[in-house]
C-alpha positions in Angstrom: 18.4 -26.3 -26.1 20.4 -23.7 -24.2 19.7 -21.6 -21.4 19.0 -18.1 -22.0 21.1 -15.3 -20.4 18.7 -12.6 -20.6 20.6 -9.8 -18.9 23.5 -10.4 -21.5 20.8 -10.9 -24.0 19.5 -7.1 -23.8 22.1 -5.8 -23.2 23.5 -7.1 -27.0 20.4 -5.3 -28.5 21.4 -2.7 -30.5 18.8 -0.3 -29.5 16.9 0.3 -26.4 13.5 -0.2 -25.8 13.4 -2.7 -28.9 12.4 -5.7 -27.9 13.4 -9.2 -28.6 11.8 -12.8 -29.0 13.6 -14.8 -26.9 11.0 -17.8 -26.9 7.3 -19.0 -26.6 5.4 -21.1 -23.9 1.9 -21.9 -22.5 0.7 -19.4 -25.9 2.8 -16.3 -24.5 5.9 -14.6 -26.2 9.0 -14.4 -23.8 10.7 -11.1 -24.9 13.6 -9.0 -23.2 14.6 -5.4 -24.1 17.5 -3.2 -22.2 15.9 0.1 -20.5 18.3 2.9 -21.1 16.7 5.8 -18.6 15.1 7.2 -21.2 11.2 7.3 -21.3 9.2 5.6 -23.2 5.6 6.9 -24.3 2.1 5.5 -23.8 0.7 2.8 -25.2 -1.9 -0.3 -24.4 -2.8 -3.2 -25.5 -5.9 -5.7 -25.9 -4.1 -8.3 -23.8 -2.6 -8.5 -20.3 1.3 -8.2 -20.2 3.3 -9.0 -17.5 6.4 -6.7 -17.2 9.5 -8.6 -15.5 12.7 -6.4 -14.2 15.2 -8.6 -14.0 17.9 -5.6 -12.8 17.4 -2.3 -12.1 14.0 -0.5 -12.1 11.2 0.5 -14.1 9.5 3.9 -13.1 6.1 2.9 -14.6 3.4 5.5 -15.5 -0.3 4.0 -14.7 -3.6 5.9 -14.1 -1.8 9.0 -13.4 0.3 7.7 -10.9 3.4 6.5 -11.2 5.0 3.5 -9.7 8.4 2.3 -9.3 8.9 -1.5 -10.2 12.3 -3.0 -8.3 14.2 -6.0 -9.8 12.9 -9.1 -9.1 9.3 -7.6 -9.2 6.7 -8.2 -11.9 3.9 -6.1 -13.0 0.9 -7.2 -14.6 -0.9 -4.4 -16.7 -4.7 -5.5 -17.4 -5.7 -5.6 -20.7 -7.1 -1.9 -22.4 -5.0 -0.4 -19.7 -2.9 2.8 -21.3 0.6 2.8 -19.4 4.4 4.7 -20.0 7.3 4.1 -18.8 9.2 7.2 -17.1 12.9 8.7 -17.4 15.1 7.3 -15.2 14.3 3.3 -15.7 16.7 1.4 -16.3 18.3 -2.3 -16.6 16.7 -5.0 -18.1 13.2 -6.2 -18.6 11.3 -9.1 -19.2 8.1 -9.0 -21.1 5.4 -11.6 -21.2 2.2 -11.4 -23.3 1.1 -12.5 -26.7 
């Protein structure tokens, strides 16, 4: 097996926000996407998900505030909880969840 260069990884996807499989452990899917400063809408989910950024930053959109995740920070959104992702993010991110 290979290490995985995720920032070359995402930034190979065709299409922002389109996130790939990039490999399993402990039960959780280990996905990367490239963020292109565009927004991306709402949504939630009936798991926790922790969201990675690996490079750049990720203006998230949570509970009507919104918060501005740096690289090398990771935020975990609880389970049920509705949460966007704001113009201006960018680089790549990391998502763990199932």
């Amino acid at each position: 097996m290979l290490a995985i260069d995720l920032p070359t990884r995402a930034a190979s996807l065709p299409q922002a926000w389109r996130s790939t499989v990039v490999g399993q452990a402990a039960g959780a899917k280990l996905k990367v996407l490239r963020m292109d400063g565009s927004a991306y809408p709402a949504e939630s989910h009936d798991f926790d998900e922790a969201l990675l950024v690996l490079d750049g930053r990720m203006h998230l959109q949570i509970q009507g505030q919104e918060l501005t995740v740096q690289a090398g920070e990771v935020f975990i959104v609880p389970a049920g909880m509705p949460h966007a992702v704001a113009p201006g993010s960018h680089g790549t991110l990391v998502i763990i969840d199932r």
